[in-house]
C-alpha positions in Angstrom: -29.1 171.3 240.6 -27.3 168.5 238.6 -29.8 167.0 236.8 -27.6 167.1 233.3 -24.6 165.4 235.0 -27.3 162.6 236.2 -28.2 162.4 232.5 -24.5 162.2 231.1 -24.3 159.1 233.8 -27.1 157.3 232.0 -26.0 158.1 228.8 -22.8 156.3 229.4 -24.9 153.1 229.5 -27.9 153.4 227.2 -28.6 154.6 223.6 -30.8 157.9 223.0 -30.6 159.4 219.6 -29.8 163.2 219.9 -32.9 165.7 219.2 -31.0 167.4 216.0 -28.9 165.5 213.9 -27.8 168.1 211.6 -27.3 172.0 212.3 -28.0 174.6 209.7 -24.5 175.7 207.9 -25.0 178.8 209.4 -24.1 177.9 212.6 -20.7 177.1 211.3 -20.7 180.7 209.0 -21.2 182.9 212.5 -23.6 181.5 214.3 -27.6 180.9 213.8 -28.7 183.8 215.3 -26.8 186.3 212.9 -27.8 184.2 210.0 -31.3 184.4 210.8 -31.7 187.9 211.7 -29.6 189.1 208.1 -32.0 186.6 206.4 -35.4 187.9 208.3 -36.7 185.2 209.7 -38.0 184.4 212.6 -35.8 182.4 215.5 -37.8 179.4 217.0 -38.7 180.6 220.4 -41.0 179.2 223.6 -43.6 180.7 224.3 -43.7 183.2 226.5 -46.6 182.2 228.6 -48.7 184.2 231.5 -49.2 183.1 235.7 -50.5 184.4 239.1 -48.6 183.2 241.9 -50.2 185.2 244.9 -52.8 184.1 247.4 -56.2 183.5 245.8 -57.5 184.3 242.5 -55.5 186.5 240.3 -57.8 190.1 240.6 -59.9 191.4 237.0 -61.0 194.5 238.7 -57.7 196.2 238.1 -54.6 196.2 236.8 -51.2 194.7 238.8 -49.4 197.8 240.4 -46.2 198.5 238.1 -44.6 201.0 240.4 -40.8 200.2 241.7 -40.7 200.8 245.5 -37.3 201.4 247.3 -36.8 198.6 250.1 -33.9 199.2 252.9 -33.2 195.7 255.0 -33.3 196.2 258.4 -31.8 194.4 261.5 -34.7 193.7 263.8 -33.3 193.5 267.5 -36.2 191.0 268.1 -35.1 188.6 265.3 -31.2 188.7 266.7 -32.9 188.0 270.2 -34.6 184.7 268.8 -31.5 184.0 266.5 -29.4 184.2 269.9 -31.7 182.0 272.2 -31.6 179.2 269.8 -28.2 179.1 268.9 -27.6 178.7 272.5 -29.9 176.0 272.3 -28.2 173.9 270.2 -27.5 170.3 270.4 -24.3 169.0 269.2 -23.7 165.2 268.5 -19.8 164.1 268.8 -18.0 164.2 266.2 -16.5 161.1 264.2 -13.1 161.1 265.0 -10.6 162.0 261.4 -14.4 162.6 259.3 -13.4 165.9 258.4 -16.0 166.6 255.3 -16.9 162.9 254.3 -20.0 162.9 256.7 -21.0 166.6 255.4 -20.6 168.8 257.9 -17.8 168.3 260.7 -20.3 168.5 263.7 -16.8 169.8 265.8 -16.4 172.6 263.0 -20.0 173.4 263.0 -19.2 174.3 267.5 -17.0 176.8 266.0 -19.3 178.1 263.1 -21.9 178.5 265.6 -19.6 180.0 268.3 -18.8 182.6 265.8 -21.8 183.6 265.1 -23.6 184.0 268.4 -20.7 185.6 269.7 -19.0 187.7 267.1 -21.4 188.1 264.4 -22.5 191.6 263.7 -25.3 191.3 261.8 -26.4 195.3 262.3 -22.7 196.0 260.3 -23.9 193.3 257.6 -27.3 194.8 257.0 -25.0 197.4 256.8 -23.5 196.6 253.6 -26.4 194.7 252.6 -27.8 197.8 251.9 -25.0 199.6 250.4 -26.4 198.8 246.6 -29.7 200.3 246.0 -33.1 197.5 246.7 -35.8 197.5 245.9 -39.2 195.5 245.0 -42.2 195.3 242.2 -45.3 193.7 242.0 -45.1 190.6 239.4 -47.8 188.5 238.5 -48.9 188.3 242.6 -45.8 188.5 243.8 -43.4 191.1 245.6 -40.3 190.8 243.8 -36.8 192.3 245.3 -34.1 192.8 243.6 -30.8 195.1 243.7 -30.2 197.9 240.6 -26.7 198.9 240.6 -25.6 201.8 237.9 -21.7 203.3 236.9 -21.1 206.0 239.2 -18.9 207.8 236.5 -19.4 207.6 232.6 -17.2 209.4 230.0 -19.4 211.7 227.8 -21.5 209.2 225.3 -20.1 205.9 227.2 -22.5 203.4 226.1 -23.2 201.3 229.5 -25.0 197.6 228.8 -28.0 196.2 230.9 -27.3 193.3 232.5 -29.6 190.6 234.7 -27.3 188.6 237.1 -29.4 185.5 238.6 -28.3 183.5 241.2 -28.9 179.9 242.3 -28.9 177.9 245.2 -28.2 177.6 248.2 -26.8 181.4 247.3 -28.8 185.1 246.4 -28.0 188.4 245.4 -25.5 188.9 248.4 -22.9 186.2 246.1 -22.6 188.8 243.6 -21.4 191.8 245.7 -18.1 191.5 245.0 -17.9 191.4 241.2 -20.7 194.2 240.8 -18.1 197.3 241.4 -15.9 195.4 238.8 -18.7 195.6 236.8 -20.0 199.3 237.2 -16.8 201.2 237.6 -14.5 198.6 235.8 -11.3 201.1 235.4 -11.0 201.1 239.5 -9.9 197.5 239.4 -7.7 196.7 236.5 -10.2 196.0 233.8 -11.5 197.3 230.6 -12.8 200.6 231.3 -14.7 201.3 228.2 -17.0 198.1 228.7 -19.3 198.9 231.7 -22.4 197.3 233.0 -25.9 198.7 234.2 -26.9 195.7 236.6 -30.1 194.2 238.1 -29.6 191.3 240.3 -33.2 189.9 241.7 -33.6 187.3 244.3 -35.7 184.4 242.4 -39.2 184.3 244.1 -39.5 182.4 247.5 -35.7 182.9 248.0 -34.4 185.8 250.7 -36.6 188.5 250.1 -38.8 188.2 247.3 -42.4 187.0 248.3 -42.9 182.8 247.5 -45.2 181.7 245.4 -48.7 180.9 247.4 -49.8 178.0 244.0 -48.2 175.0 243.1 -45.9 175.2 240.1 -43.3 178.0 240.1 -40.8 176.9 237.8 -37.8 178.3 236.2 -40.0 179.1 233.2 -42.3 181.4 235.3 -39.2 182.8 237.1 -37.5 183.6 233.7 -40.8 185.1 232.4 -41.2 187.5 235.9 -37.4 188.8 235.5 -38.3 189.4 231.8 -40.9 191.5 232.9 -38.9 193.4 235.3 -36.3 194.4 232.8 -39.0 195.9 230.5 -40.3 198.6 233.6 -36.6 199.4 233.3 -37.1 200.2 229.3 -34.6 197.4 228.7 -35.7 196.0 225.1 -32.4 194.7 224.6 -30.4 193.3 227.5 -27.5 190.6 228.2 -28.2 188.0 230.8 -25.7 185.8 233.0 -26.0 183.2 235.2 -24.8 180.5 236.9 -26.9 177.2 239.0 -30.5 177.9 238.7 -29.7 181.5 237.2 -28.1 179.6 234.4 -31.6 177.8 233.7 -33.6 181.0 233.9 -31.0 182.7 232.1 -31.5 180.1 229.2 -34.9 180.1 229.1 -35.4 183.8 229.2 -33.2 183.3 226.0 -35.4 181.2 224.5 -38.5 182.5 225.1 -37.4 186.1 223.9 -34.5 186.2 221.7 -34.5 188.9 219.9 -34.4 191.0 223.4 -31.5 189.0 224.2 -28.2 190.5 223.5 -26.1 187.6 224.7 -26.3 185.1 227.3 -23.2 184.2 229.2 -22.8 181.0 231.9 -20.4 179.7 234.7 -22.8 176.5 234.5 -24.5 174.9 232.0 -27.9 172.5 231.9 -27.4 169.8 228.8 -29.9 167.4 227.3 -29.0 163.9 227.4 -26.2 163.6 225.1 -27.4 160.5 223.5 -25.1 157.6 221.0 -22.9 160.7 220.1 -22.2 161.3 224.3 -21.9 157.9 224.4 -19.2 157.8 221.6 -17.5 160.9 222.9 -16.9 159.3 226.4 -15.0 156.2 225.0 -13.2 157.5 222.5 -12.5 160.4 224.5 -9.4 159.4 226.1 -7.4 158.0 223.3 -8.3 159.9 220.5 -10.0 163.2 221.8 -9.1 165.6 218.3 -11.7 162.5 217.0 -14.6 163.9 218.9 -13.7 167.6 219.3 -12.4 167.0 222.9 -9.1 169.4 223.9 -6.1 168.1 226.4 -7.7 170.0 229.0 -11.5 168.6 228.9 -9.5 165.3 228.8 -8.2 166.3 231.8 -10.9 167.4 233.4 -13.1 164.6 231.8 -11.5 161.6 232.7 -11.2 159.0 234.9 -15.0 159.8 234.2 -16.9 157.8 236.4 -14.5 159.1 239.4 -14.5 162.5 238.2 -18.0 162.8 237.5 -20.5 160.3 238.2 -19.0 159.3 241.5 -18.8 162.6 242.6 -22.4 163.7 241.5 -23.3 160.5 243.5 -21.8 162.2 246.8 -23.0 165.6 246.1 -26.9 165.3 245.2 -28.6 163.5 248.3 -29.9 167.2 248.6 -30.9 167.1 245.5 -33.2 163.9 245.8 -35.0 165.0 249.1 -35.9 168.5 247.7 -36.8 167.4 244.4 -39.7 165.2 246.1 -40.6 166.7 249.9 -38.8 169.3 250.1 -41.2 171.0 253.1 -39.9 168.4 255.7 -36.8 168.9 255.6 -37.4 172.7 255.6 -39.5 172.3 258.7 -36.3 171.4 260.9 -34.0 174.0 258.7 -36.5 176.5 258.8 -36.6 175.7 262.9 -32.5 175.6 263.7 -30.0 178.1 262.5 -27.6 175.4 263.5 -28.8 173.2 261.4 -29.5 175.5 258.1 -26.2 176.7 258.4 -24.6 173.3 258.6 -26.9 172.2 255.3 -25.9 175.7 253.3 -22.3 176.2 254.5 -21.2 172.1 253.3 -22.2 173.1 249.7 -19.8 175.9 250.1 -17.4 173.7 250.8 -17.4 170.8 248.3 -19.2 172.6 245.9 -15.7 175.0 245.7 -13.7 172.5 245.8 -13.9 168.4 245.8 -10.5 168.4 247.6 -11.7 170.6 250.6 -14.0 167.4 251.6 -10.6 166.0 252.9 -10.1 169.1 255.8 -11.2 169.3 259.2 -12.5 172.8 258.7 -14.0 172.2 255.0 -11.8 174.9 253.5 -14.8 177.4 253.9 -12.0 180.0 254.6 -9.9 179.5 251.4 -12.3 181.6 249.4 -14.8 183.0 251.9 -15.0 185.0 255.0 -17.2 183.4 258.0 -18.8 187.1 257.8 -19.7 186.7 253.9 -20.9 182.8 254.5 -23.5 183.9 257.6 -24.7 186.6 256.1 -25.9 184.2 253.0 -27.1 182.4 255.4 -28.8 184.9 257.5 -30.7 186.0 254.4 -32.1 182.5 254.5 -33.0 182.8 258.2 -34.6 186.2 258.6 -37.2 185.6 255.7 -37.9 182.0 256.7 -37.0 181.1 252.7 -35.2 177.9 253.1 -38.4 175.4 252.3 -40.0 177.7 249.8 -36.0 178.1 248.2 -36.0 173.9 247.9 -39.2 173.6 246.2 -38.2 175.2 243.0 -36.2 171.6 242.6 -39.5 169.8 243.2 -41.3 171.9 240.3 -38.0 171.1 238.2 -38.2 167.3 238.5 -42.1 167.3 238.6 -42.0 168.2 234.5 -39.0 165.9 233.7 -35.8 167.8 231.9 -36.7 166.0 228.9 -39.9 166.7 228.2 -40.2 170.4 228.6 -40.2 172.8 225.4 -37.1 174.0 225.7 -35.6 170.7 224.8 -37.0 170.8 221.4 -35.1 173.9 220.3 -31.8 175.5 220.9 -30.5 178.2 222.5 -29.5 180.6 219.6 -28.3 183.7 221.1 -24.6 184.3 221.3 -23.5 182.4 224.2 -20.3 183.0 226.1 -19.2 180.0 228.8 -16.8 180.2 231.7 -15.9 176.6 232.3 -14.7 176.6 236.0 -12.0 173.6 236.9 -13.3 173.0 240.8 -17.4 172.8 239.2 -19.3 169.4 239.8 -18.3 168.1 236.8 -17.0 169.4 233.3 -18.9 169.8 229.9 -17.0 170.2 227.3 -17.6 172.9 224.6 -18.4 169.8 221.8 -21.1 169.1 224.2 -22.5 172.8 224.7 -22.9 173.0 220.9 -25.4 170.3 221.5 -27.7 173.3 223.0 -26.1 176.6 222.5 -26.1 176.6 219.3 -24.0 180.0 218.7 -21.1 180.0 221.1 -19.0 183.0 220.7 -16.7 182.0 223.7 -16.0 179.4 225.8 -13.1 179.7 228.8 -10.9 177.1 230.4 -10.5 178.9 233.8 -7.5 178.4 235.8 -9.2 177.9 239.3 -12.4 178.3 240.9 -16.2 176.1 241.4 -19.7 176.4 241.6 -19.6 180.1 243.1 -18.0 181.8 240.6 -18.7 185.3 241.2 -18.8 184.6 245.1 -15.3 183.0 244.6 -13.8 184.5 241.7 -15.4 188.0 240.8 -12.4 189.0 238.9 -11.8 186.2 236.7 -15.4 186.2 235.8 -15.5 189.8 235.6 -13.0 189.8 233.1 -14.5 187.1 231.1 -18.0 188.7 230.9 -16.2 191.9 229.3 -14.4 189.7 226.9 -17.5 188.0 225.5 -19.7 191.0 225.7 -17.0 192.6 223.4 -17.1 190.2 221.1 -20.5 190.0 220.9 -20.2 193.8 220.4 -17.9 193.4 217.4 -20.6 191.1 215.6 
């Protein structure tokens, strides 16, 4: 997932010019999108496109069922039974002795992981809460999407409520954003702005958990972006904000482009850049002796710099995944799809570094400073049951089949008002000089005090809080 940090290595090193040299004045007046919707004209937008990802050819004989159908999980006892027999098949190696995280998983950590959940688990009391929110799924272009649709339980009289899409990413789903939705949809309950409440629709991306994968070659973000577009309109949702963070924050962008005048506002914990080109270049050495020179702040000198430790070092350690699942991504789901040991060992060590670098340096990988082993397996467990793990991986092959660079979106920017939550603990830092690059109408951008990669999993209040604020801004416009 961190193709742009890759790029910002290379950059360092070689000269690209940047796609846009100038931006129009209005970006600097309140923002491009403003100017151009006073002024009539048309935003530059990608096209929208059309697919048919289900088995076969797509059907001309009728027309794709539109109806919404209520879905319920359920626990079968005959997928515990297997889950059970082959957790007490595992095979554990010995462990390395004082590894702790620097091997990936601690193989004597992982004994106790597993321990826990063939022993103590409750997976009938997750499904449990699972189903708490209301599911459901739609037909979309082949495929049977799920998602969740979570609504205010109490509104003042004429309380104007805002539609929101939350995407996630990977290796998460929908389950990472169950503890920031009541935040959202009854915000007075928990300390924050009660007159700014949220109407929300969190899917699971197709071939992740329990929406259907696609049976053709070439799902990518664009097509997912284009399906959740889709699913907001059988809602009535013309107008709609969007957040995301991972791969939700690349569907989230595209949708953006491809359909910005439904768009609202678009709001991030993680950002996709192009390569930043001579002016990244510049930015990086100049950066830490005369930052104000090149629009850096003290604290994305902080978080920038030693650079190549701080970032490309640590993208090095962090993206093997990446590299296998961006090329054959079904073999190493054949053995993850065939051991819970081992899918939960591959899942859980991103929750660990990907939270925090530091937590690399503990026997137990920190997975308990921020999580619950309950919360962790039951991510995982949404994996297992649907069998979703290889189908998950190849979206990164469809990614890095195109090329960043050469797909449409690279030509334009993003234009709709853009709020960013800049987390301290994510893989690397981007500072807002280099956002502008690409969000061409930032209306805020946040220097969070703590947190990583899963923000609303981690942090649901700081990023609850810091949805409201930009959604209120973008209100004020």
């Amino acid at each position: 997932m961190w193709s742009q940090l890759l790029d910002n290595g290379r950059s360092a090193f070689s000269y690209h010019w940047p796609h846009s040299l100038l931006l129009p004045a209005a970006v600097g007046l309140g923002g491009a999108l403003m100017y151009w919707r006073l002024h009539g004209q048309k935003i530059k937008s990608i096209e929208l496109g059309e697919g048919w990802w289900g088995p076969g050819e797509k059907p001309h004989t009728h027309g794709e069922d539109t109806s919404v159908r209520p879905f319920t999980i359920e626990a079968s006892a005959d997928d515990i039974e297997d889950l059970h027999r082959r957790l007490d098949g595992t095979r554990f190696f010995p462990p390395l002795e004082d590894s702790k995280f620097h091997y990936g998983f601690n193989s004597k950590q992982l004994k106790t992981v597993i321990s826990y959940w063939r022993n103590e688990f409750d997976w009938n009391k997750q499904v449990k809460i699972l189903n708490k929110y209301p599911h459901f799924k739609t037909t979309i272009e082949g495929l049977e999407v799920h998602f969740i649709h979570v609504k205010p339980l109490h509104l003042t009289p004429g309380q104007k409520v805002h539609p929101l899409l939350m995407v996630h990413g990977w290796p998460g789903s929908f389950y990472e954003f169950y503890r920031i939705l009541p935040l959202l949809t009854e915000p007075g309950n928990y300390g924050l702005d009660p007159n700014i409440v949220f109407e929300v629709i969190c899917p699971s991306i197709p071939g992740y958990g329990f929406s259907e994968a696609p049976s053709k070659k070439g799902f990518s973000a664009f097509a997912a972006a284009r399906i959740f577009y889709k699913l907001m309109l059988r809602f009535g949702f013309n107008e709609f904000y969007l957040q995301g963070g991972d791969w939700g924050s690349r569907i989230t962008g595209l949708l953006s482009q491809m359909k910005p005048e439904s768009v609202k506002g678009l709001h991030l914990n993680f950002m996709i850049l192009p390569n930043g080109g001579l002016g990244r270049l510049i930015s990086l050495l100049i950066g830490p002796y005369a930052p104000w020179l090149v629009g850096l702040t003290r604290e994305d000198v902080k978080r920038l710099y030693p650079y190549m430790e701080k970032n490309v070092f640590r993208i090095l350690q962090e993206t093997g995944y990446l590299h296998i699942q961006a090329t054959k991504p079904d073999t190493i789901g054949s053995a993850l799809n065939d051991s819970p040991a081992g899918l939960a060992a591959y899942i859980l060590e991103k929750f660990s570094t990907w939270t925090d670098n530091s937590f690399r340096d503990l026997e137990d990988g920190g997975l308990d400073r921020k999580f619950s082993l309950d919360d962790l397996l039951t991510n995982v467990m949404i994996y297992w049951i649907t069998g979703s793990i290889a189908s998950s991986m190849r979206f990164y092959k469809e990614y890095f089949t195109r090329g960043y660079n050469s797909t449409p979106d690279t030509k334009i920017g993003v234009y709709v008002p853009t709020g960013i939550a800049a987390f301290p603990c994510e893989m690397a830092h981007a500072p807002r000089v280099w956002a502008k690059q690409k969000f061409r109408n930032i209306v805020s951008f946040s220097y969070m005090p703590r947190g990583g990669h899963f923000a609303a999993f981690e942090e649901p209040e700081l990023l609850g809080r810091d949805i409201q604020n930009f959604v209120s801004k973008v209100e004020k416009m």
